[in-house]
C-alpha positions as CSV (number, residue, x, y, z in Angstrom):
1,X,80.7,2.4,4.4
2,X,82.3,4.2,1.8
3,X,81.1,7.6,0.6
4,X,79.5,7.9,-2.4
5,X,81.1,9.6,-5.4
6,X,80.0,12.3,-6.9
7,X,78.7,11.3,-10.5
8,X,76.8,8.2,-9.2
9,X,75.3,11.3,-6.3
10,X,74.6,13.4,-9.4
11,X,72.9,10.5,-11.3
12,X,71.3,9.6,-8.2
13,X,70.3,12.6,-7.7
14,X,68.9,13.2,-11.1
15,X,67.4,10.2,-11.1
16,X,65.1,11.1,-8.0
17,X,64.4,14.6,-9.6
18,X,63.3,13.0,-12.6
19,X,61.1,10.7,-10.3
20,X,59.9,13.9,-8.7
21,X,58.6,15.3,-11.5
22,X,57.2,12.1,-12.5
23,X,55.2,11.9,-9.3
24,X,54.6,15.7,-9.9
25,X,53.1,15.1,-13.1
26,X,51.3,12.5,-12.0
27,X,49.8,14.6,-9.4
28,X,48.9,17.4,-11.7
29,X,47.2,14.9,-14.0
30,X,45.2,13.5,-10.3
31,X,44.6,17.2,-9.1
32,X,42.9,18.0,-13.2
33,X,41.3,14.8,-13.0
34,X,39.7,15.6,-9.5
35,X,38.9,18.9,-10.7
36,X,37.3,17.5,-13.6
37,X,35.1,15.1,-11.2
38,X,34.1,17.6,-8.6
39,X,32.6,19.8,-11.9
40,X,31.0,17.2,-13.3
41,X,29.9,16.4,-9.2
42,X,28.5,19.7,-9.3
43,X,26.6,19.1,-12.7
44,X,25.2,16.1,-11.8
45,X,23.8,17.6,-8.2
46,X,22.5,20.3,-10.2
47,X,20.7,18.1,-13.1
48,X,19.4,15.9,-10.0
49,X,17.9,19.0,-8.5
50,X,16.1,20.0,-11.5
51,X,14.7,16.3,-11.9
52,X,14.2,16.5,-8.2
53,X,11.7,19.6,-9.3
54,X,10.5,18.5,-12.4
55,X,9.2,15.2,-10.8
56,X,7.3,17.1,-8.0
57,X,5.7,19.2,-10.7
58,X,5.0,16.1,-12.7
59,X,3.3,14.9,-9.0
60,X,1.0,18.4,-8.9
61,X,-0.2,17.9,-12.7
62,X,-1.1,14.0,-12.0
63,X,-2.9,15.1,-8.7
64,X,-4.7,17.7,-10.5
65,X,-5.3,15.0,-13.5
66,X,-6.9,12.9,-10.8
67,X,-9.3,15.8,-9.5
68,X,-10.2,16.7,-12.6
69,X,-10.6,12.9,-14.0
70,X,-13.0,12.8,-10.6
71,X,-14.9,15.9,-11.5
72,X,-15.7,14.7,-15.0
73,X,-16.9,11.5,-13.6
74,X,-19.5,13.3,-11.5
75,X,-20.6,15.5,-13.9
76,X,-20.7,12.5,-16.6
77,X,-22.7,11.1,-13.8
78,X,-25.0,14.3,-13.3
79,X,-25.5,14.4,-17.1
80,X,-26.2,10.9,-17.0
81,X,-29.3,11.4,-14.4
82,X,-30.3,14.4,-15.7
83,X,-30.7,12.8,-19.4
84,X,-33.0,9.8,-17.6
85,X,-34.9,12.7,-15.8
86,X,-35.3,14.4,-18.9
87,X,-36.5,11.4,-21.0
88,X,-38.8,10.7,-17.9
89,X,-39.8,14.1,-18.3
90,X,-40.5,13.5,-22.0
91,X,-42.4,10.7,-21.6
92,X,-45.2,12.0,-19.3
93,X,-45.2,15.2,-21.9
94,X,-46.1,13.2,-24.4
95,X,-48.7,11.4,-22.7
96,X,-50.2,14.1,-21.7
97,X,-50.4,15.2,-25.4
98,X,-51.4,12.0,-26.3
99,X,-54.8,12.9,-24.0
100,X,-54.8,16.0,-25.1
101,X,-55.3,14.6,-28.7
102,X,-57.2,12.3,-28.0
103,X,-59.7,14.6,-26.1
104,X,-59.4,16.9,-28.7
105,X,-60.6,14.0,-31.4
106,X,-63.4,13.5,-29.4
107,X,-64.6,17.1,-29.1
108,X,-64.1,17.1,-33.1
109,X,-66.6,14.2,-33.7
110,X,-69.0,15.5,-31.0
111,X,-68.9,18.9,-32.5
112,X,-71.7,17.8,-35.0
113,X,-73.6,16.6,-32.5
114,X,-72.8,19.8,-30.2
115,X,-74.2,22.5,-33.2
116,X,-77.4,20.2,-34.0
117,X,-77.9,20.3,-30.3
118,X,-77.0,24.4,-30.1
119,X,-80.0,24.9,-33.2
120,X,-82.6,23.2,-31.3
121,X,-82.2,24.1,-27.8
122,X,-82.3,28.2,-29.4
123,X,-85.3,26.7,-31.7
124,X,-86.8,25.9,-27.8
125,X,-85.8,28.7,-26.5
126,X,-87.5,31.0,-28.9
127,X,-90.7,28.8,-28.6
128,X,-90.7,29.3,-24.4
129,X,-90.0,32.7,-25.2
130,X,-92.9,33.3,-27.6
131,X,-95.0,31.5,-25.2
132,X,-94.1,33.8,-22.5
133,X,-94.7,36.6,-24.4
134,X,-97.5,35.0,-26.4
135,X,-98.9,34.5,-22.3
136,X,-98.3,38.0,-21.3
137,X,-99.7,39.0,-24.0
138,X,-102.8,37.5,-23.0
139,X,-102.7,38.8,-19.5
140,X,-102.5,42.5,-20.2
141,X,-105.6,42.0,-22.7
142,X,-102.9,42.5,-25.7
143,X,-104.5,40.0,-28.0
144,X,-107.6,40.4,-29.8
């Protein structure tokens, strides 16, 4: 084999450098581009551990969403019994009222009845009592 001669060594030689620093560049760009994915990596394990959080909040506030949706239920459902009990209530007031006024009606018709009946049982009253004494009168020798 012969030896090589110095210009094509130098141009060979060149050639490879040039290469080299192709590749190099190359490399550089890779490295920055790797860079550049390993940030946005890190972003992107960051934003899903915020979402991570935000959905276990957005758990806790449905949870308590479904407590309180139950609680209002039972109290519509205590309101709800307590407004029959109270109409039931109601009722048997006001048919007790409706007695009452209805007794009372009667007492007002019978209160004619009642006064005519006051005068004469006093009107008999007085008589006994001026018999009595009309009586003792006559005992004791009072009467001439």
């Amino acid at each position: 084999m012969e030896p090589i001669p110095a210009s094509e060594w130098e141009r060979y030689n060149r050639g490879a450098l040039d290469m080299i620093v192709h590749k190099v560049s190359k490399i550089d760009v890779l490295v920055e581009a790797t860079r550049k994915l390993e940030d946005q990596h890190s972003r992107l394990e960051s934003s899903i551990t915020k979402m991570a959080d935000a959905v276990t909040k957005l758990a806790v506030i449905e949870e308590r969403q479904d407590q309180d949706r139950k609680e209002m239920a039972d109290l519509r459902s205590m309101l709800a019994e307590m407004a029959r009990k109270h109409d039931s209530s109601m009722e048997r007031v006001m048919t007790a009222i409706g007695r009452v006024e209805d007794r009372v009606d009667e007492l007002e018709k019978a209160e004619p009845m009642n006064a005519q009946a006051r005068r004469w049982m006093f009107g008999a009253l007085g008589l006994l009592a001026t018999i009595f004494i009309y009586a003792v009168a006559n005992t004791l020798g009072l009467r001439s």
